[in-house]
C-alpha positions, 0 to 999 in steps of 0.5 A: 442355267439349264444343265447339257443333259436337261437342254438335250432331254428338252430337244429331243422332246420338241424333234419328236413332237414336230416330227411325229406321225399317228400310228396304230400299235399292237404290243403283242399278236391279239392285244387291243390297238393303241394310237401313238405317235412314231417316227419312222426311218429309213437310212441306207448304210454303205456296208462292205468297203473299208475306208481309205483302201482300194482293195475292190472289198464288195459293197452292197447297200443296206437300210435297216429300217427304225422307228423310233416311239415315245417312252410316256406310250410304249414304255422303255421296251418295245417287244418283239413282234409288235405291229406298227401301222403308220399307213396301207404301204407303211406297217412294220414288224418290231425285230428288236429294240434299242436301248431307251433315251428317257424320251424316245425308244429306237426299234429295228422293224421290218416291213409287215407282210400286207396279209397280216394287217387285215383286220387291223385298223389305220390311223386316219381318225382322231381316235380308234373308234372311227378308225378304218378296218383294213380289208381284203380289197384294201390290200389287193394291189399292195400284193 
């Protein structure tokens, strides 16, 4: 019989191969790109209010943005600074990541400033030989 641990090793496996998305990485500024597989995601946590009072404590919404990477690519440390480019509007600075599950690696990014990426390459081939270069007129609108 399949242990707890091997049956979760085996689901996360499978969640992040129906779920993943091309992207280009750079490990660090001036490395060679890498196309991978990632999972981005946003998910909004209510910050501010204690549960269960009525106290009128601030809220504010906050959405820290992750992507979570498979270990066989990136290894188990992303580092800081890696740019992540799933797409023109969708390119991510590593802030930090987490700890490491034998799969996958969880990072905390933030978005790319859209003049950093030009020279960089999109993810919308088969390979990095016939990916797009992004351009200056490219990014034009997203400024």
């Amino acid at each position: 019989m399949e242990s707890f641990r091997d049956l979760k090793l085996r689901s996360r496996r499978a969640l992040h191969e129906a779920m993943k998305v091309p992207a280009i990485y750079y490990a660090r500024p001036g490395s060679a790109p890498a196309l991978i597989h990632v999972r981005p995601h946003t998910a909004p946590r209510l910050q501010g209010d204690m549960k269960g009072t009525n106290l009128s404590y601030a809220e504010a919404w906050e959405s820290p943005t992750t992507v979570i990477f498979d270990v066989e690519e990136v290894g188990q440390i992303v580092p800081r600074n890696a740019v992540v480019i799933v797409g023109l509007t969708e390119a991510f600075l590593v802030d930090h990541d987490r700890v490491a599950y034998n799969v996958t690696v969880t990072a905390e990014v933030k978005p790319a400033e859209p003049h950093t990426l030009i020279g960089k390459l999109l993810p919308d081939a088969a390979d990095l030989a016939t990916c797009t270069v992004i351009t200056e007129q490219m990014i034009v609108g997203l400024v």
